[in-house]
C-alpha positions as a Python dict, from the first residue, in 0.01 Angstrom:
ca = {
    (1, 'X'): (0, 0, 0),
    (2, 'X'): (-263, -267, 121),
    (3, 'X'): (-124, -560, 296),
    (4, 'X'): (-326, -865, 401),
    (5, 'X'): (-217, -1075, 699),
    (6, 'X'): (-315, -1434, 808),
    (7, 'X'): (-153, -1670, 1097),
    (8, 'X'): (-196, -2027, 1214),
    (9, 'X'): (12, -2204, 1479),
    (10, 'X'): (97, -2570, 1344),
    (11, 'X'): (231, -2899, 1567),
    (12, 'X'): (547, -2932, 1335),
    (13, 'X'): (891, -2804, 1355),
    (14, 'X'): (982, -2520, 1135),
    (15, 'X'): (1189, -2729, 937),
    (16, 'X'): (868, -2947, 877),
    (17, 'X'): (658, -2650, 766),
    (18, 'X'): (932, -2574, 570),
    (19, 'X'): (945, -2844, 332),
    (20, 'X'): (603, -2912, 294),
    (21, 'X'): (573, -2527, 176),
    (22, 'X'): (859, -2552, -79),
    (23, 'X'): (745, -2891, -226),
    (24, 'X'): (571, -2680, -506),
    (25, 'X'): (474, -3007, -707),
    (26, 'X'): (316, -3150, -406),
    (27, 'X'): (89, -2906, -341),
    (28, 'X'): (-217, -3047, -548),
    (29, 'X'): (-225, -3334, -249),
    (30, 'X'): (-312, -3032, 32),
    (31, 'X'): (-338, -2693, -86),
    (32, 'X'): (-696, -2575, -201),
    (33, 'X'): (-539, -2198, -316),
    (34, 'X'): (-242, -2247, -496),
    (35, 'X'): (-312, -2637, -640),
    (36, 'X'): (-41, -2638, -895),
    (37, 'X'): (323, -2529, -842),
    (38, 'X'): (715, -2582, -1001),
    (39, 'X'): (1011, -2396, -907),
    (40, 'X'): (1259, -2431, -674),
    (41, 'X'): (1303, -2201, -351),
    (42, 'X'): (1625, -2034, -470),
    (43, 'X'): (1673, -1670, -445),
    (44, 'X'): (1648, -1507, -799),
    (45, 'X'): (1458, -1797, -967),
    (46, 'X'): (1123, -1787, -1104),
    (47, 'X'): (854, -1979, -934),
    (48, 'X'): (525, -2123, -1137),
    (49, 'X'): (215, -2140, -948),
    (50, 'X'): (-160, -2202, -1038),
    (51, 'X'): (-387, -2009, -807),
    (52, 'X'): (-757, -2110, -790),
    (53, 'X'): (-916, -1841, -575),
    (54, 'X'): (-1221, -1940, -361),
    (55, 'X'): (-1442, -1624, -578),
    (56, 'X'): (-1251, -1625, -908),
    (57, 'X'): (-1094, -1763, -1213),
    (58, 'X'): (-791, -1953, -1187),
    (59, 'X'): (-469, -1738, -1278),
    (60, 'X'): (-107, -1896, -1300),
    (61, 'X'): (163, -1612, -1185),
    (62, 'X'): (527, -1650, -1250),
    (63, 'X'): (669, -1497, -965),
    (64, 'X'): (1052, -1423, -836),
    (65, 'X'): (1172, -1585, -550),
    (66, 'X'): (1301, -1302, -354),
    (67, 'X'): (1403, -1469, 23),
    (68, 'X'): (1451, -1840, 27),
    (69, 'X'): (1550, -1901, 438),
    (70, 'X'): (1520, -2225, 523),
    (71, 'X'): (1297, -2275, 814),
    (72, 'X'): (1216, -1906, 850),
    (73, 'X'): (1141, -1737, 531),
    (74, 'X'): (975, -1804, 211),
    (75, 'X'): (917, -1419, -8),
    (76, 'X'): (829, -1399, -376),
    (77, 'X'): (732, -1118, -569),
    (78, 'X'): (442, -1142, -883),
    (79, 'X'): (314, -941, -1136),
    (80, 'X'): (4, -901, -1350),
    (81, 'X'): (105, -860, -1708),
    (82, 'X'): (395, -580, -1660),
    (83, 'X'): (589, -433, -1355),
    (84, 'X'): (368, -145, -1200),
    (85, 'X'): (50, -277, -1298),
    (86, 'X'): (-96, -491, -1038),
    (87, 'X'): (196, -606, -791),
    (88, 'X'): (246, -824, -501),
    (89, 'X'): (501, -958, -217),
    (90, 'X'): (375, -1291, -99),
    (91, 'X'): (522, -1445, 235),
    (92, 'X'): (528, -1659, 476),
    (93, 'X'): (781, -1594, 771),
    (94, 'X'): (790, -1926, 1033),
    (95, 'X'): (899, -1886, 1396),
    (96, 'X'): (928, -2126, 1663),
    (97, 'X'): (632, -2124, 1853),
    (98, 'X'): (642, -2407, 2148),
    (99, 'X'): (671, -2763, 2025),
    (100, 'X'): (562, -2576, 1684),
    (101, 'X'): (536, -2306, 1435),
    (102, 'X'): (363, -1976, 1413),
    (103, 'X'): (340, -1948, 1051),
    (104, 'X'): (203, -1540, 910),
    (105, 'X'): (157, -1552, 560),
    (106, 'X'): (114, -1186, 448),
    (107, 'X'): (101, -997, 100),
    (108, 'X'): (189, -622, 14),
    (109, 'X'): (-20, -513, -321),
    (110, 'X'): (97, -226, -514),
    (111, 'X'): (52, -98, -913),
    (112, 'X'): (-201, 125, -1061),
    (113, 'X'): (-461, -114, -1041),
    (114, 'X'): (-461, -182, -642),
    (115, 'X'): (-759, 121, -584),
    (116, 'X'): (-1024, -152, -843),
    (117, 'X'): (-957, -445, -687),
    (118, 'X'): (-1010, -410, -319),
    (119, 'X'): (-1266, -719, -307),
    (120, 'X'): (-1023, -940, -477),
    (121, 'X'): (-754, -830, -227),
    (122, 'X'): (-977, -876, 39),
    (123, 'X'): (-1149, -1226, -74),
    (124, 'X'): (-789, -1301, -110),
    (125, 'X'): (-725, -1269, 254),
    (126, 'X'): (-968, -1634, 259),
    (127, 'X'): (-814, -1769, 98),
    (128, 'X'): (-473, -1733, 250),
    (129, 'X'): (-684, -1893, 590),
    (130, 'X'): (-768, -2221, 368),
    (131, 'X'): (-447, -2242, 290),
    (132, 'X'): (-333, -2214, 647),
    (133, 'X'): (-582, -2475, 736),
    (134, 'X'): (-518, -2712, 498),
    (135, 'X'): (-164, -2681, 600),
    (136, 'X'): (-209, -2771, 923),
    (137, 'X'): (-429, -3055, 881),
    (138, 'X'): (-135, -3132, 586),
    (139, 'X'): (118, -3128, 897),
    (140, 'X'): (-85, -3241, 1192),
    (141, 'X'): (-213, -3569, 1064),
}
């Protein structure tokens, strides 16, 4: 199963991080991947997010919120049209790092179609970096 992995340390308090992550309709003011969102980080519910993907076409996913942990743990799992297909476990796990937060936002792909899209996976991987970035500068100034 491929997994990409990204981490940033940010000058805010988990908590911080946090909120700014699961603010979902405030993420057109900061966040050059996923620019639109709606949902609410509660385990079970379903999540609506507009990605616009640095070498693609935008795509909205409807994923399930699968870990909502306050100040630790934000998972959700999407699909492309049906279960089994084209799958993926998005997270981002905080820890206190210092005065700050060592945020890794990771993905696990799975589903028949995994083996023909390497390069998306992998230009996917930048785009998880912009997203740290602009994150950070989000935070830090």
């Amino acid at each position: 199963m491929p997994r990409i992995s990204t981490s940033i340390d940010i000058q805010a308090a988990p908590e911080r991080v946090w909120a700014v992550l699961t603010d979902f309709g405030a993420y057109s003011g900061w966040n050059p991947f996923i620019r639109e969102g709606s949902g609410q980080a509660i385990v079970g519910s379903t999540l609506t997010l507009r990605m616009f993907p640095k070498n693609g076409k935008p795509m909205t996913f409807r994923p399930t919120v699968l870990t909502a942990e306050p100040g630790r743990s934000l998972r959700w799992k999407g699909r492309l049209i049906v279960p089994g297909v084209f799958d993926g476990i998005h997270e981002f796990e905080l820890t206190p790092a210092g005065t700050g937060t060592r945020l890794v936002q990771s993905e696990d792909f799975s589903g028949i179609l995994v083996p023909f899209l390497g390069k998306m996976i992998k230009d996917t991987e930048d785009d998880f970096r912009a997203l740290n970035e602009a994150l950070k500068k989000h935070l830090e100034s």
